[in-house]
C-alpha positions in Angstrom: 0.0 0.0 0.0 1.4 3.5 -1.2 0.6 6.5 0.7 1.6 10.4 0.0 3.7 11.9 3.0 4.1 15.8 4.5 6.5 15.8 6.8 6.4 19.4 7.8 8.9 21.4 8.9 9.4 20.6 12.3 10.4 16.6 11.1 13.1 18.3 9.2 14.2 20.2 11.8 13.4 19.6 15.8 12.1 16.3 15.2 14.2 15.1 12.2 14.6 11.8 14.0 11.1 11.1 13.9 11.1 11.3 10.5 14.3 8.8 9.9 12.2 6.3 12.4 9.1 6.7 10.4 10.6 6.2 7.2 12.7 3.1 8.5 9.6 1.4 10.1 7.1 2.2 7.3 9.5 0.6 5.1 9.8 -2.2 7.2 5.9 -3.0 7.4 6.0 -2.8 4.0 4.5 0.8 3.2 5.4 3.0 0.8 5.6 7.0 1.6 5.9 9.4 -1.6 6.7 12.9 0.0 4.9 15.4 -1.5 6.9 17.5 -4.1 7.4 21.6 -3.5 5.3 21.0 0.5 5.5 24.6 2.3 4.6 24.8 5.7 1.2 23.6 7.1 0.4 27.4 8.8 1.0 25.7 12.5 0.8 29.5 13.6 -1.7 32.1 15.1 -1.8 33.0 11.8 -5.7 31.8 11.2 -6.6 34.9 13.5 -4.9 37.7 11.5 -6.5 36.2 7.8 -8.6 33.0 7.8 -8.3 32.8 4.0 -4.5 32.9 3.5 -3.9 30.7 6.2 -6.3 28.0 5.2 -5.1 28.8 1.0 -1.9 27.6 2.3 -2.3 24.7 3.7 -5.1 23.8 1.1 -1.9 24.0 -1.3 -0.7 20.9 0.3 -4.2 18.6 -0.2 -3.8 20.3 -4.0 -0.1 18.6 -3.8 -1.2 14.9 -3.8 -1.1 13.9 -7.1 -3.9 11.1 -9.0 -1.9 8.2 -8.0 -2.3 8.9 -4.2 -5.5 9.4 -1.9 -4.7 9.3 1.5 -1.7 11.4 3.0 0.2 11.2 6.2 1.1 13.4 8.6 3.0 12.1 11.6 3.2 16.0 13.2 0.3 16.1 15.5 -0.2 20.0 14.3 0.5 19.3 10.6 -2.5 16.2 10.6 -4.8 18.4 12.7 -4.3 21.8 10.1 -4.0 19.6 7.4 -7.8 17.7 8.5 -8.9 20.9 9.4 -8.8 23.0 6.2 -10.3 19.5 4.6 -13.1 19.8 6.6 -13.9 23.3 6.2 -13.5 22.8 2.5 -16.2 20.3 2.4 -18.6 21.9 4.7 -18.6 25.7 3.6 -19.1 26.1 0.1 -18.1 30.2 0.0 -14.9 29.1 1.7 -14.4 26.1 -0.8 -14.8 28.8 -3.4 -12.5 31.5 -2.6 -9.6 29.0 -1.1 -9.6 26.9 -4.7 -9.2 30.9 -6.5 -6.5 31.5 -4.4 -5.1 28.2 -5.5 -6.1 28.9 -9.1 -3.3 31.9 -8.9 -0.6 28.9 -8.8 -2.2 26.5 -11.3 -3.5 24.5 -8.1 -7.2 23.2 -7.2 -8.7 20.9 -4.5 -11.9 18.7 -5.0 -12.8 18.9 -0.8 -12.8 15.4 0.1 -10.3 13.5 -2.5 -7.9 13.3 0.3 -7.5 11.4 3.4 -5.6 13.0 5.8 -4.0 10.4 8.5 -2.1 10.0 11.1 0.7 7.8 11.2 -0.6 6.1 14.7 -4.0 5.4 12.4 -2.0 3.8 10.1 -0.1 1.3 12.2 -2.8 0.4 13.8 -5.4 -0.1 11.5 -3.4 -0.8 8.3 -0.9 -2.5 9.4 -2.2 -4.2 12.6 -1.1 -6.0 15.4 0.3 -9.3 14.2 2.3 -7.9 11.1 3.7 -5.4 13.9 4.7 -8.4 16.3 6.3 -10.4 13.5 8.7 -7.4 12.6 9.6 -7.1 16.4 13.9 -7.6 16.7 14.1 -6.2 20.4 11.0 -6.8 22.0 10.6 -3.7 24.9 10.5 -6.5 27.9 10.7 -4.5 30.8 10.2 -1.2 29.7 7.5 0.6 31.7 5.8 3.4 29.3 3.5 6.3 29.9 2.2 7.2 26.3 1.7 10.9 26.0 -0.9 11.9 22.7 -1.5 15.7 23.5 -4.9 17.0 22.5 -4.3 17.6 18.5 -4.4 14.2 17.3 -7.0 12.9 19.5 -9.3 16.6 19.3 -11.3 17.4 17.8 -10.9 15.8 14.2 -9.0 12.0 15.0 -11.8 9.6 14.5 -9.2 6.7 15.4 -9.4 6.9 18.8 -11.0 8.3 22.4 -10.6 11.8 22.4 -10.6 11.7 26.1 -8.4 8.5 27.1 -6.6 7.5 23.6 -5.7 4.0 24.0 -4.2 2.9 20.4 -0.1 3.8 21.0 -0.8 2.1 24.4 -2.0 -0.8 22.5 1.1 -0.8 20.6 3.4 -0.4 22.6 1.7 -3.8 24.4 2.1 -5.4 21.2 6.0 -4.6 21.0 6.7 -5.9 24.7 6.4 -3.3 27.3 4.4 -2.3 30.2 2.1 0.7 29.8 1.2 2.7 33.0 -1.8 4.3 33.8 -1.6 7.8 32.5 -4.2 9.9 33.3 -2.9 13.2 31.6 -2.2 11.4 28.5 -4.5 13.8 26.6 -3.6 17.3 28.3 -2.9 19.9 26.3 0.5 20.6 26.3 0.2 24.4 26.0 1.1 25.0 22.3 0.9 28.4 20.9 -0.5 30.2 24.7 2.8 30.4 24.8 3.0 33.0 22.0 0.2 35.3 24.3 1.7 34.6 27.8 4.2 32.2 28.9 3.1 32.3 32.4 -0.5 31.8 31.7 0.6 28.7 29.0 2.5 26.7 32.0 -0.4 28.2 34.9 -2.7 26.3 32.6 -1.4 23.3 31.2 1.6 22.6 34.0 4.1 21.1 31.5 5.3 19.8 35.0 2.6 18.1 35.5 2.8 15.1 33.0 6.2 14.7 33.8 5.2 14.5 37.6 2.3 12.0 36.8 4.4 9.7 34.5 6.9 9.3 37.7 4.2 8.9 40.4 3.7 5.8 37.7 6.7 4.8 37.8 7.1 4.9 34.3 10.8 5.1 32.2 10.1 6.6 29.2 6.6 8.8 27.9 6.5 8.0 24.2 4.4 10.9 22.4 3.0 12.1 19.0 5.3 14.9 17.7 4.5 18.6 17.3 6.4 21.8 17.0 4.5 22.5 20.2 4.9 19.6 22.7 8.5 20.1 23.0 7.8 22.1 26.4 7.1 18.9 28.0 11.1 18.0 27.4 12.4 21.6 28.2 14.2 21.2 31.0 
């Protein structure tokens, strides 16, 4: 199975070791990522509130990216799948904005047909696609012993995943059970990890997310590692 792939900036960047890994295991499982040709950034920025319409035209460009051959697209960023979705989903349920968004397009030889594209997430994929017994029979190292607190953050699970609980996500704990190791009850696996309130006030971001607070909960569980889903935003959790 072939599947078209954004990266997004941060994997080339911040989390470019996300991107060797996901590369390396798709390959492995035996899927196939084209990356999209000419990709610009999915607008992961406050940007929506200063011009709805360029912001969503911009990452629209993307969805008019994916050629014929492809019709579902990956994006392992948690903020790149949740724009990405997004704009999608706006496309197909406002016809005005549909309009105007596919003009702008029009300006670079681009258009969009709202709805030729699935927009996934690479979590959806392994799970569903690929599955738990293809996963186990690829397994070199199995993660006996490891005690794991899986950390999703709120964009891949709200409001637009499908896949899983929006509340209590439970398919990387799944597969992390299917690779060998313990997951830990991990209540906060869902909280917001403060994104861009950072951009308005620092002090109000950490007053009301508490980075500190996953961190705190994962070692009240006795847990080694947290595992989580990528962003340009979630990164506060590791700042020291």
């Amino acid at each position: 199975m072939k599947y078209a792939y954004y990266p997004g900036c941060s994997l080339e960047a911040g989390s470019a070791a996300y991107d060797v890994a996901v590369r390396a295991v798709m390959e492995k499982v035996g899927l196939q990522l084209d990356e999209l040709d000419d990709w610009n950034c999915c607008g992961a920025t406050e940007y929506f509130t200063q011009d709805e319409l360029v912001a969503t035209s911009v990452i629209a460009r993307n969805l008019a990216l994916v050629d014929s051959d492809h019709d579902q697209l990956v994006a392992p960023c948690a903020a790149c799948y949740l724009n990405l979705k997004k704009v999608d989903k706006l496309m197909c349920e406002h016809a005005d904005m549909n309009t105007k968004i596919n003009q702008a397009l029009g300006a670079g030889g681009l258009k969009y047909k709202a709805g030729r594209v699935q927009v996934r997430h690479l979590l959806d994929v392994l799970y569903h696609d690929v599955g738990e017994a293809a996963l186990k029979a690829k397994v070199v190292q199995p993660l006996t012993g490891l005690r794991v607190a899986p950390y999703y953050g709120c964009q891949v699970v709200r409001p637009l995943n499908g896949f899983d609980n929006p509340e209590y996500p439970m398919k990387m704990d799944e597969m992390f059970m299917w690779l060998g190791a313990e997951v830990v009850d991990y209540p906060v696996k869902s909280h917001c990890c403060g994104g861009h309130m950072t951009q308005l006030s620092e002090d109000m971001a950490i007053e009301f997310n508490a980075p500190e607070t996953v961190l705190i909960r994962a070692a009240s569980s006795a847990a080694a590692t947290i595992p989580r889903t990528p962003t340009g935003s979630n990164w506060r959790i590791m700042k020291p």
